[in-house]
C-alpha positions as CSV (number, residue, x, y, z in Angstrom):
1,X,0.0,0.0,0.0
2,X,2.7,2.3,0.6
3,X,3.8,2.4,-2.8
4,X,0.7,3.6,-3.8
5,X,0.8,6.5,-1.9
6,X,4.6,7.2,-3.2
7,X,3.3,7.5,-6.9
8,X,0.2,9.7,-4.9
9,X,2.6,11.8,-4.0
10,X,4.7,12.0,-6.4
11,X,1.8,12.8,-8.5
12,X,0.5,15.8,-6.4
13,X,4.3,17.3,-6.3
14,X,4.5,17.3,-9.9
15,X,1.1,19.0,-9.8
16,X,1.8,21.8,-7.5
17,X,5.1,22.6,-9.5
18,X,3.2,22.8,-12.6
19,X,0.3,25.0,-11.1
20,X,3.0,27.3,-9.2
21,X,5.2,27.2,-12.6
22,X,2.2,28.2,-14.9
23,X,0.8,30.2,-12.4
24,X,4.0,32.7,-12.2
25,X,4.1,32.7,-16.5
26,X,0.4,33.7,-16.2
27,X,1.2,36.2,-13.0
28,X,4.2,37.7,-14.8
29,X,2.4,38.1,-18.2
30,X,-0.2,40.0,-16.8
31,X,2.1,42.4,-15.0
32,X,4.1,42.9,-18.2
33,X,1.0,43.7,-20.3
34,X,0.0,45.8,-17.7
35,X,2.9,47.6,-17.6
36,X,3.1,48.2,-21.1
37,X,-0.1,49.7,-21.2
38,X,1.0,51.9,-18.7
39,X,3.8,53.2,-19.7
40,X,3.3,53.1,-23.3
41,X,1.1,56.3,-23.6
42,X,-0.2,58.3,-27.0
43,X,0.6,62.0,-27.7
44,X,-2.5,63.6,-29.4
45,X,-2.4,66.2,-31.9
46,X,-5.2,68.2,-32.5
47,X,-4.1,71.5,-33.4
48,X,-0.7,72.2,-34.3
49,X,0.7,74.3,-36.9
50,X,4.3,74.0,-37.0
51,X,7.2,76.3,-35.8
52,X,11.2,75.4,-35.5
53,X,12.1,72.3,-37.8
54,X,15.1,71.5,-35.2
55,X,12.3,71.1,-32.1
56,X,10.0,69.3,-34.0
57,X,13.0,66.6,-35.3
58,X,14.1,66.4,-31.5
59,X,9.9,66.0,-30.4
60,X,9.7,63.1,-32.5
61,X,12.7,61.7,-31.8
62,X,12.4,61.5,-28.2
63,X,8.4,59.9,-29.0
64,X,10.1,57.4,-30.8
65,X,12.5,56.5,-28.5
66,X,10.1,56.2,-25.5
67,X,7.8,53.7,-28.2
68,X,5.0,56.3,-28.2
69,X,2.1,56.3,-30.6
70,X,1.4,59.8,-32.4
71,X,-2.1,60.5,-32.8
72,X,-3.0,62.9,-35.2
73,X,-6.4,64.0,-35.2
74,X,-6.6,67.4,-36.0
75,X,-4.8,70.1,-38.1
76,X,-1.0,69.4,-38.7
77,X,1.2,71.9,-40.3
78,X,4.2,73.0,-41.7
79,X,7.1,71.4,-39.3
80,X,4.4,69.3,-37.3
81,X,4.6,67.1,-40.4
82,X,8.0,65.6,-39.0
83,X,6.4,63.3,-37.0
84,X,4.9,61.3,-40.1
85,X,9.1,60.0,-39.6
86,X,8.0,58.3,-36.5
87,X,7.6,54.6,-36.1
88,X,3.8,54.9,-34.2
89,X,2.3,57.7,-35.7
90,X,-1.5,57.5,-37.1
91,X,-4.2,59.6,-38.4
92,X,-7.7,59.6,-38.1
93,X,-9.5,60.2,-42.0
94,X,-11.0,64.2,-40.4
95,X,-7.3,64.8,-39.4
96,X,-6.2,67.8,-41.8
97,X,-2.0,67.9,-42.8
98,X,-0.5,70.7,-43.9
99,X,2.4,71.1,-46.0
100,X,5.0,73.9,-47.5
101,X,8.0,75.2,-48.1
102,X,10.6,75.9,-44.8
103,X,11.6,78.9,-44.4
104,X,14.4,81.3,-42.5
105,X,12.7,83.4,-40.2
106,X,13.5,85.8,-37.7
107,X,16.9,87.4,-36.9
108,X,18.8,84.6,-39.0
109,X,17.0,85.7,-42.3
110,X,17.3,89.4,-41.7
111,X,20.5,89.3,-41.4
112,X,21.3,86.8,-44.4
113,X,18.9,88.6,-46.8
114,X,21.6,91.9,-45.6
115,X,24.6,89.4,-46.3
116,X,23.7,88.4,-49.5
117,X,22.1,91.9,-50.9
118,X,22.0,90.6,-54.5
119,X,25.7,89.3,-54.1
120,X,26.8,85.5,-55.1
121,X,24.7,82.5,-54.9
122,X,20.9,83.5,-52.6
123,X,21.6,81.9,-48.8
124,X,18.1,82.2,-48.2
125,X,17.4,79.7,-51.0
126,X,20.1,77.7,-50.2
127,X,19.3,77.7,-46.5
128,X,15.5,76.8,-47.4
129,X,16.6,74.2,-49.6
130,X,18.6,72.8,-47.3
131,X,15.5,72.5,-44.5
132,X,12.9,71.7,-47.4
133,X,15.3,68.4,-48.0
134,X,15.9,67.4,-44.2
135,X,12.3,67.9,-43.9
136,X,11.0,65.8,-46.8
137,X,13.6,63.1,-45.6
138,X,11.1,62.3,-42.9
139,X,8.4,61.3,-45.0
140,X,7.6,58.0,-47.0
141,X,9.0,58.2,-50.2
142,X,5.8,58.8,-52.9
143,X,5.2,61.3,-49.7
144,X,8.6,63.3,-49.9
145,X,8.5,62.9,-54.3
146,X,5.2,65.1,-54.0
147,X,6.5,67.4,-51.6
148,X,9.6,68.4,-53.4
149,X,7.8,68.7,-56.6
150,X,5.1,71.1,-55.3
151,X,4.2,72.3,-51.9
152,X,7.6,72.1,-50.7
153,X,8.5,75.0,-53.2
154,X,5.5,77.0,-52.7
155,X,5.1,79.0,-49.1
156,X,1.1,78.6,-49.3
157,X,-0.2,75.6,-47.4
158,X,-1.7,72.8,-49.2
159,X,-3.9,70.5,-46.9
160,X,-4.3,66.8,-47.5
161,X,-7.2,65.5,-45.3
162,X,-6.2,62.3,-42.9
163,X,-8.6,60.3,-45.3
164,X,-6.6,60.9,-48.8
165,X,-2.9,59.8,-46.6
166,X,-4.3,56.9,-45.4
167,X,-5.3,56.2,-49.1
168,X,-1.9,56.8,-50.6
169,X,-0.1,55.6,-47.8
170,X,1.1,57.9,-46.4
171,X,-0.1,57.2,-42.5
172,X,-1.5,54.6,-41.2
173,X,-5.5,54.9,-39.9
174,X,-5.7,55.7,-35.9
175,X,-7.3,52.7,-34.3
């Protein structure tokens, strides 16, 4: 009879190190899925029309880096447009993008305009150029061959609604 209760045993060891072994992977799934929920969180865009290329590249850097989805649901202009470089960023189809050429502003083009007075090569072109290509180097590639060979040379906005860059491809639809 004793034998019996050995393979019993036995039996109910085996049984309790399964239970407590599945019961941690099911324990420490849960906390992980948990967490990421947490601590993966969305930045929301509803209104934002641009300003300083350089803050807007370091912005969406610093999203991507932390795994954050970009929600655009709004109006999205002029350096805002960066974050299409992103690796989580969506659109909804009412979300309104809007796109142009960069431009030198402030004390930086005063004082080139001055420099250049008609002299040599035009900085200020060169300089917008140079912004209008880093910019466009964020965006998919049909994207940035439309851009360069229209609004990105023109300093009026042109708006695509959310709807027609989900269509080309150009973002992906927010879920």
């Amino acid at each position: 009879m004793r034998a019996g209760n050995n393979r019993l045993e036995a039996w109910l060891a085996r049984a309790i190190w399964l239970l407590i072994f599945f019961g941690g992977l099911v324990f420490w799934g849960v906390t992980l899925w948990l967490a990421a929920g947490y601590f993966a969180s969305a930045k929301t865009i509803t209104s934002d029309r641009g300003g300083v290329l350089t803050d807007y590249e370091a912005r969406a850097a610093a999203l991507d880096a932390k795994g954050e989805e970009i929600r655009v649901t709004g109006e999205c202009t002029s350096a805002c447009t960066v974050y299409l470089g992103a690796r989580h960023v969506c659109t909804t189809p009412d979300a309104r993008w809007g796109f142009h050429s960069p431009a030198v502003q402030g004390p930086a083009a005063a004082t080139l305009a001055a420099w250049d007075a008609g002299k040599g090569p035009d900085v200020l072109w060169l300089m917008t150029d140079t912004a209008r290509l880093e910019m466009a180097g964020f965006y998919p590639a049909s994207l940035r061959a439309w851009f360069l060979s229209g609004p990105g040379l023109r300093p009026e906005v042109t708006y695509v609604s959310g709807a027609e860059m989900i269509r080309l491809g150009w973002a992906s639809r927010c879920q």
